[in-house]
C-alpha positions as CSV (number, residue, x, y, z in Angstrom):
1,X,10.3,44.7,-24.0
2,X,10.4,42.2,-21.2
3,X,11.6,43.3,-17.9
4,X,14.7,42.2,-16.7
5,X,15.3,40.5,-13.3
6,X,18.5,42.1,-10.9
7,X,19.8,38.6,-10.0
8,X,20.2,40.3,-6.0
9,X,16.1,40.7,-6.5
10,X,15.7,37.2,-7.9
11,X,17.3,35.9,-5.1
12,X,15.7,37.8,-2.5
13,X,12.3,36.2,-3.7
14,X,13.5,32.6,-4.4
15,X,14.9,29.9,-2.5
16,X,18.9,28.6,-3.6
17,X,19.3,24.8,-4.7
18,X,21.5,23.2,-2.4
19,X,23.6,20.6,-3.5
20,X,23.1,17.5,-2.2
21,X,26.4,16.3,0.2
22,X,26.6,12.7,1.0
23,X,28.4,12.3,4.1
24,X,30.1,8.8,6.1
25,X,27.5,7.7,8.4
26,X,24.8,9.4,7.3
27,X,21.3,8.3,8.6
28,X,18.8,8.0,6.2
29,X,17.0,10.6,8.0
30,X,19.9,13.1,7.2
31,X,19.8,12.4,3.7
32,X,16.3,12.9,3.5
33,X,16.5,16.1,5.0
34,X,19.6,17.0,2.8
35,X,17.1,16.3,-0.3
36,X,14.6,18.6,0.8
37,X,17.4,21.3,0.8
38,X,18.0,20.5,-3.2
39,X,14.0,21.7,-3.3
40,X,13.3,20.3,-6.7
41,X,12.6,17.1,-8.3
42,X,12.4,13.7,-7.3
43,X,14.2,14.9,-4.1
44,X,11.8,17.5,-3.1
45,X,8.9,14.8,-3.7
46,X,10.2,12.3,-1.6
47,X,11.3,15.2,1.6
48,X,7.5,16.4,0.8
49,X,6.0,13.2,1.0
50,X,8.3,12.3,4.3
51,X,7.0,15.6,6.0
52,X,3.2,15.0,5.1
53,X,3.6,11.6,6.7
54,X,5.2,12.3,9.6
55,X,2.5,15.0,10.1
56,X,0.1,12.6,9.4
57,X,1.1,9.8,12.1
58,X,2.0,12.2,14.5
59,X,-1.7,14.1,14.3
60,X,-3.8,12.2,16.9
61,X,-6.8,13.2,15.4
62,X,-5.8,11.3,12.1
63,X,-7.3,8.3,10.9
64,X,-4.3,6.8,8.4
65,X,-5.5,4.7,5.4
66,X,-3.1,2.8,3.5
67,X,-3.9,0.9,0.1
68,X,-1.1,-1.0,-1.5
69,X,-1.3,-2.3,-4.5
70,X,1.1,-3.9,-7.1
71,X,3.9,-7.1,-6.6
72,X,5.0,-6.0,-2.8
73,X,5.5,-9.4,-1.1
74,X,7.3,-10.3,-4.4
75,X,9.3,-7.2,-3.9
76,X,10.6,-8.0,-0.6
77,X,8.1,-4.8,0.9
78,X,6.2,-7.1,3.4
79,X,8.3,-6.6,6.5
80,X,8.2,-2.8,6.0
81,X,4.2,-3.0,6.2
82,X,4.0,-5.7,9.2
83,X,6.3,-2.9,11.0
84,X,4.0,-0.3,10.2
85,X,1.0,-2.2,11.6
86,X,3.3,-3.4,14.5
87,X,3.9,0.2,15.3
88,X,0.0,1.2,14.9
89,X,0.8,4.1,12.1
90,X,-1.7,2.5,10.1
91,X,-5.5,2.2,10.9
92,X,-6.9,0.7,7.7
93,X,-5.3,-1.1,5.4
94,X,-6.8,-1.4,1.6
95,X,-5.0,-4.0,-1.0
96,X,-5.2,-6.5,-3.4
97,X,-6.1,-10.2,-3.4
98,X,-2.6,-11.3,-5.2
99,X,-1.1,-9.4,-2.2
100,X,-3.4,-11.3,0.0
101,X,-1.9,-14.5,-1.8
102,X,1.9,-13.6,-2.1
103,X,1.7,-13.1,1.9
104,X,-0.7,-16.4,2.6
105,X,2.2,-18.3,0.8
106,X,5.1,-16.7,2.8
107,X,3.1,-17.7,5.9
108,X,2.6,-21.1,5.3
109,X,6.2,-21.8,4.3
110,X,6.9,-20.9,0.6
111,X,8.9,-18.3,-0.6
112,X,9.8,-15.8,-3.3
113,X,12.8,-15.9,-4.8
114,X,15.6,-13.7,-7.2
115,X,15.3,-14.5,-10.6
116,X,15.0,-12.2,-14.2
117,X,12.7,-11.2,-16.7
118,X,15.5,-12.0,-19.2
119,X,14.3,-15.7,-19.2
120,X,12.7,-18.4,-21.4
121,X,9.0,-18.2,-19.6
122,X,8.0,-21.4,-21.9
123,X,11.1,-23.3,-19.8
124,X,9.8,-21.6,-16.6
125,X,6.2,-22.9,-17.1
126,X,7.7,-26.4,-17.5
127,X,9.1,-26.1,-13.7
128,X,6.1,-25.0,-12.5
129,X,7.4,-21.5,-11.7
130,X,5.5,-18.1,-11.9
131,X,7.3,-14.8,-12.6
132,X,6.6,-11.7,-11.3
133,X,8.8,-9.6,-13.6
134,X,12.2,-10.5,-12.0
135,X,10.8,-12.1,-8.8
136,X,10.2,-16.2,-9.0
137,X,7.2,-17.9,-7.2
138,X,6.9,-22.4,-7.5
139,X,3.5,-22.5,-8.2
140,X,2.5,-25.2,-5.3
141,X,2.2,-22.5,-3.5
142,X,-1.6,-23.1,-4.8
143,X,-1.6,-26.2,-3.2
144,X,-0.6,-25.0,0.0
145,X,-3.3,-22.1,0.1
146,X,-6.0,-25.1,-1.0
147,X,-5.0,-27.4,2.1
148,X,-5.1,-24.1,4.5
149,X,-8.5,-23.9,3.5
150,X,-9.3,-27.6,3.6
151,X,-8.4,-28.1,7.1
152,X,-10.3,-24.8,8.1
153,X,-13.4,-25.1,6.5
154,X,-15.3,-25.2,9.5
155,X,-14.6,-22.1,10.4
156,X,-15.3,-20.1,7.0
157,X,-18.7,-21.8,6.4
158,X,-20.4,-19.2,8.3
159,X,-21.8,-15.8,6.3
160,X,-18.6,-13.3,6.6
161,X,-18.0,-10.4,4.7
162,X,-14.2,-10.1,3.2
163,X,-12.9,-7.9,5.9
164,X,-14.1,-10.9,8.2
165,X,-12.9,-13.7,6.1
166,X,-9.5,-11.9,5.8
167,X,-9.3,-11.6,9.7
168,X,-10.2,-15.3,9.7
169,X,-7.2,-16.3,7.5
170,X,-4.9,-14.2,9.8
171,X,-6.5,-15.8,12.6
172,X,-6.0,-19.0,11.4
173,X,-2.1,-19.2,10.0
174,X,0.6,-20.5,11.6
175,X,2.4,-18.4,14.7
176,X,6.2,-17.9,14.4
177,X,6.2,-16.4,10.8
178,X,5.9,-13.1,9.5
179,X,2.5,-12.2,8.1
180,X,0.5,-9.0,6.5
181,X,-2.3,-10.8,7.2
182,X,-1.3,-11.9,10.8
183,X,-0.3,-9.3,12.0
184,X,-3.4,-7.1,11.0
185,X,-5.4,-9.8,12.9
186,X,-3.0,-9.2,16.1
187,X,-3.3,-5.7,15.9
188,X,-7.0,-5.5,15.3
189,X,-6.5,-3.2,11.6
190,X,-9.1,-4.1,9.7
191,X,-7.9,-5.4,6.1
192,X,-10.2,-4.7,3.0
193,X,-9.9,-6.9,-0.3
194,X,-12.7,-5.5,-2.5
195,X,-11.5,-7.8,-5.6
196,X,-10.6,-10.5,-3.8
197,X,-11.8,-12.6,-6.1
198,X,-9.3,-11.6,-8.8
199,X,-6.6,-13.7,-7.0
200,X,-5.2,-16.7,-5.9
201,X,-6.9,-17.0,-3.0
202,X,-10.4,-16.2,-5.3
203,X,-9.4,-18.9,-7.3
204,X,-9.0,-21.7,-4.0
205,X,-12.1,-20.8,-3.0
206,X,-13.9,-20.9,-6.1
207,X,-12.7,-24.1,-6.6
208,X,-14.2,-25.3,-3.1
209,X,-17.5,-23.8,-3.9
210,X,-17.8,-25.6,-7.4
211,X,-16.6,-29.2,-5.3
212,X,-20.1,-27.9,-3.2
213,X,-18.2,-27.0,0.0
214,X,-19.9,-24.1,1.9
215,X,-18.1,-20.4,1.8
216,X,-20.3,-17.5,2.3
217,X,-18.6,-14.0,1.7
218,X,-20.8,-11.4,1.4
219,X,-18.7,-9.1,-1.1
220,X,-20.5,-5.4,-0.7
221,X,-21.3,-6.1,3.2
222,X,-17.8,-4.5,5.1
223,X,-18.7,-1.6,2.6
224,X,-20.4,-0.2,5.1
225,X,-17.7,-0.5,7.9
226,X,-14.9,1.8,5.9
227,X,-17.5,4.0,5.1
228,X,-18.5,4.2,8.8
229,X,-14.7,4.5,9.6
230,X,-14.5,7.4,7.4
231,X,-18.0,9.0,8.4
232,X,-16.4,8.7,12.3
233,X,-12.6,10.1,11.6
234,X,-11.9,13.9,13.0
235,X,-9.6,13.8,10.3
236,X,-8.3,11.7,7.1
237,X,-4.7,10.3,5.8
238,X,-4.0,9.1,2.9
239,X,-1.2,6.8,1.7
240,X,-1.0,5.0,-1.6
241,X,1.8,2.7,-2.8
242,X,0.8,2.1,-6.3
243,X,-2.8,2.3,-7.3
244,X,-5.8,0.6,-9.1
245,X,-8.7,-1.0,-6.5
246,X,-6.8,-0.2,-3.4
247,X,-6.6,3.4,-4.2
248,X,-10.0,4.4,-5.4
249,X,-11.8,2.0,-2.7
250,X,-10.0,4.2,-0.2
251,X,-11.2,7.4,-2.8
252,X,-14.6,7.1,-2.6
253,X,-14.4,6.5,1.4
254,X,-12.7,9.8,1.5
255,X,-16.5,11.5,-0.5
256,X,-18.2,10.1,3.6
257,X,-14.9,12.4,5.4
258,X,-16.2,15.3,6.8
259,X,-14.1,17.2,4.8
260,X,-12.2,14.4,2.9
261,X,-8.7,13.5,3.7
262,X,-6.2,16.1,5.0
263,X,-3.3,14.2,4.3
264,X,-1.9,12.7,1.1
265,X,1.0,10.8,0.1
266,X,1.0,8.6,-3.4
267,X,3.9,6.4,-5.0
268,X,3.5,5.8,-8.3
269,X,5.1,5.1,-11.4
270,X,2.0,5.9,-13.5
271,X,0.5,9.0,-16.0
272,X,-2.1,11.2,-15.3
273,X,-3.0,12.0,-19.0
274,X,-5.0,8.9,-19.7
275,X,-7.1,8.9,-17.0
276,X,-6.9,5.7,-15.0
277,X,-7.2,6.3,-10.9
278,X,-3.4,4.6,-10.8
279,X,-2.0,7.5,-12.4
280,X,-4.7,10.5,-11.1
281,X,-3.1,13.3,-9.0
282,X,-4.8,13.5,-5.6
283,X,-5.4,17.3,-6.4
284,X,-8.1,15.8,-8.7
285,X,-9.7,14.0,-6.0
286,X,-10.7,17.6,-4.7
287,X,-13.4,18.0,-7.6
288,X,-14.6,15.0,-5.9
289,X,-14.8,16.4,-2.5
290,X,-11.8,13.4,-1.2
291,X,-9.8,15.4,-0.6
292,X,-9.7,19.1,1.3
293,X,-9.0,22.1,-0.1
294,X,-6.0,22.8,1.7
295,X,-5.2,19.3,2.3
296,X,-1.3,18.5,2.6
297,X,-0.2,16.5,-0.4
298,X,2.4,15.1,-2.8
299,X,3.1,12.6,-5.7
300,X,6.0,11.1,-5.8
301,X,6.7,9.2,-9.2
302,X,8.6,6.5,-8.6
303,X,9.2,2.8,-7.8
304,X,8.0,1.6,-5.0
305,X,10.3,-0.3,-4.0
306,X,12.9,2.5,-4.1
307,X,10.3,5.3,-2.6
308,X,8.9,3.4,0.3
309,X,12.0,2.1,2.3
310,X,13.3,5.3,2.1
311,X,10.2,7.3,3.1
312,X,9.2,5.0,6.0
313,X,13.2,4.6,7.3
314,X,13.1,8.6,7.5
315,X,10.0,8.8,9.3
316,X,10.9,5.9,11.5
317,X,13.8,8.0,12.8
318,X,11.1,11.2,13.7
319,X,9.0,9.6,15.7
């Protein structure tokens, strides 16, 4: 027979859900905190992930990584990570080349706009706009990125690795506008692209090479400077928003940790079951030895877009 449970015993081992109460005027810090009282669900990811990441930027013996990968400029996310890097609660920052590209366009004028996926694309390609699900780029923003590197050439013709070519670009772009890119040259973060080439800005400067113009990026060379960064750090943070090159770049960095990272915080809308790093618990990275044993971490499944203001405007409040 199975045993039954005395609810007064149940209760004195388990913790009551608390409804979530949504008051006037309450910060978002509040209704964080009021989600982590619910304990369960979506609700008790995102208070676990906004506790891990206030532990993380408050530890002074934490070195944070950050890899972003997926349509963030597009998605109006790019102030929330020049703010971050403005505020020096990010050390190293990981992404993609076509987040490399969305911000080089911002910063030399162009912009993204509101649009649909509901939409003839065939009539879309005719105006010589790109979508990026429900987000609208004019594609002269290629033109724009070709000129930049035009009228700079000078300076890129010498041998650079990426991280140096992309602390070039920031270097180089206008003052006055907000930039990813920029702002990671201000602040002296060092920005990694390690497929740089799948992008826009791959594209401009393959198209230079082929007209015989002189770039030399040395693709495997700033390699050895996260590795060194990780190889150095007391300790190890973790944050991913999204997946795919970003993620795993920072992954195998975290094998040259002491101890791998002690902190980890992932957004993502992906599934484990099939395998891909996107969708890869960071408790798996353990059989790997990137992450710690004990390591504080959480998952959160959900859209970035949603996750990440929410998580950063809470924390923002705490320190």
């Amino acid at each position: 027979m199975k045993k039954t449970v005395k609810t007064n015993e149940a209760n004195n081992k388990m913790h009551v859900v608390n409804h979530l109460s949504v008051k006037k005027g309450m910060s978002v810090n509040e209704l964080v905190k009021a989600m982590e009282g619910v304990g369960v669900l979506g609700s008790k990811r995102i208070a676990t992930a906004c506790n891990i990441m206030e532990a993380m930027i408050k530890d002074k013996d934490c070195t944070v990584f950050l890899g972003c990968a997926g349509p963030l400029v597009p998605g109006g996310m790019k102030n929330i990570l020049i703010d971050m890097m403005e505020k020096k609660l990010v050390d190293v920052f990981v992404t993609t080349g076509a987040t490399l590209t969305h911000d080089m366009a911002e910063a030399l004028g162009y912009h993204h706009f509101q649009g649909s996926a509901a939409v003839d694309d065939a009539e879309l390609n005719k105006k010589h706009i790109d979508r990026i699900y429900d987000s609208y780029m004019p594609n002269d923003v290629y033109e724009g990125i070709e000129d930049f590197f035009n009228k700079h050439l000078v300076a890129f013709e010498k041998q650079m690795n990426i991280r140096e070519f992309t602390e070039k670009i920031g270097e180089l772009l206008p003052a006055g506008k907000k930039s990813i890119l920029k702002t990671a040259y201000e602040q002296k973060i060092p920005i990694f692209c390690p497929a740089l080439a799948d992008s826009g800005i791959g594209l401009m400067i393959w198209g230079l090479l082929a007209k015989g113009k002189k770039i030399n990026v040395d693709a495997f060379d700033d390699l050895k400077d996260i590795l060194n960064i990780a190889w150095d750090c007391k300790k190890a943070g973790v944050i991913y928003v999204g997946g795919g090159v970003p993620k795993n770049y920072i992954q195998q960095a975290m094998q040259f940790c002491p101890k791998g990272s002690s902190y980890g915080v992932q957004i993502t809308t992906d599934r484990e079951e099939f395998g891909g790093s996107s969708g890869a618990p960071l408790k798996e990275g353990i059989s790997w030895g990137k992450m710690e044993y004990q390591a504080k971490r959480v998952e959160v499944i959900c859209d970035a877009t949603i996750a990440l203001p929410l998580l950063y405007a809470a924390v923002l409040e705490r320190i």
